[in-house]
C-alpha positions, 0 to 999 in steps of 0.5 A: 500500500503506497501514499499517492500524495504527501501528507505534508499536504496538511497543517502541522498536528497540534492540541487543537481540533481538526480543520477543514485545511486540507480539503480545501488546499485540494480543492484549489487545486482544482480537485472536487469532493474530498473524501474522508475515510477511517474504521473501527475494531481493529483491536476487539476479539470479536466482530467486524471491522468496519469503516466510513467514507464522508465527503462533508458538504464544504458550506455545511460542516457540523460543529463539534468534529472530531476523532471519535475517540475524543469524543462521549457516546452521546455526542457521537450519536447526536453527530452520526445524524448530524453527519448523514443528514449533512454530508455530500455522500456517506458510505458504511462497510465491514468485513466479518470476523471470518474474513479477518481471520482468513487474511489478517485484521490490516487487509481487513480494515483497508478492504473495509475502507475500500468498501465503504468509498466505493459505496459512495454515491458522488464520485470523490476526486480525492481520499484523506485516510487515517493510519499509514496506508491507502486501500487498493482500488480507490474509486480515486487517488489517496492520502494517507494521513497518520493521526488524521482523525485528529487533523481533518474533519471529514476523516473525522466525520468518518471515524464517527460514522464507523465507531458508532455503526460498529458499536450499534452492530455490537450491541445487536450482537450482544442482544444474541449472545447475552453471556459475553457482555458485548453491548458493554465493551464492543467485543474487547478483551475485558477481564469480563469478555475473557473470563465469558469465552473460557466459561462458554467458548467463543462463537463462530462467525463473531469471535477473531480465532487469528487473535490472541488467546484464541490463536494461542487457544489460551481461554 
């Protein structure tokens, strides 16, 4: 996975929020509808990866933006509506526990990714990812941006997107499988989730066999 562009391209990282700069250097450029892009769950031992891709709309960016992360469950929420109704075009992916497990929990996340900006119903001229890598097959050239929840807005954006739709799919799933508490960690390794797969093993299909203790069948 190679970087198209330098991501130099954006302001220095600082303590202070992310910003629209970087979109709008593109779009001097010349190059229309920026893309974001991000995911969530590459470190739980159990359930998706899933991703987000959100060309934000330039006149409409919602207030309070910002790496999921940093950010309470309830504002997240209130932001994931804020951010569909907003954007220019959303797009949501994942890719199953099995899956991650046939390849490994890297391609994983960028196939995800990959997914979710294909998805998108406005072609993007170009795509601001978070980490260190651009997905194959982007629908348009790429940049990857260490840190880039933290540095722009519409990688912001989509880390909300995919953060909340992945805690949603976990919740679901804990409504399944009462006993491992997944509503309440989203499938991390909790002293709870752990003590839960060594008393009822884990589940096929949502829980990751390629990761450790499963790997090591240490439960």
């Amino acid at each position: 996975m190679t970087r198209s562009r330098s991501d130099s391209l954006l302001l220095p990282l600082d303590t202070g929020k992310p910003d629209f700069a970087a979109e709008r250097r593109l779009m001097r450029d010349g190059i229309p509808h920026i893309v974001g892009i991000d995911e969530a769950g590459r470190g739980p031992l159990a359930g998706p990866v899933v991703a987000a891709a959100v060309i934000l709309d330039p006149e409409r960016i919602p207030d309070g933006l910002d790496d999921s992360k940093r950010l309470t469950a309830r504002k997240r929420e209130e932001l994931f509506d804020i951010i569909l109704k907003t954007a220019l075009a959303s797009g949501i992916a994942s890719v199953a526990a099995p899956s991650i497990d046939a390849t490994d929990i890297l391609k994983a996340a960028l196939e995800a990714m990959r997914r979710a900006t294909c998805g998108l119903s406005i072609l993007p001229g170009h795509a601001l990812i978070d980490g260190r890598d651009v997905p194959r097959g982007l629908p348009c050239p790429g940049t990857a941006v260490i840190k880039g929840d933290q540095r722009s807005v519409s990688i912001a954006a989509a880390s909300i997107l995919a953060k909340v739709s992945r805690d949603r799919m976990m919740a679901q799933a804990g409504r399944h499988y009462p006993v491992y508490g997944l509503e309440t960690h989203a499938g991390y390794g909790t002293a709870f989730h752990r003590s839960a797969m060594q008393t009822h093993g884990p589940v096929v299909g949502l829980h990751r066999f390629s990761f450790a203790p499963l790997k090591n069948r240490d439960i």
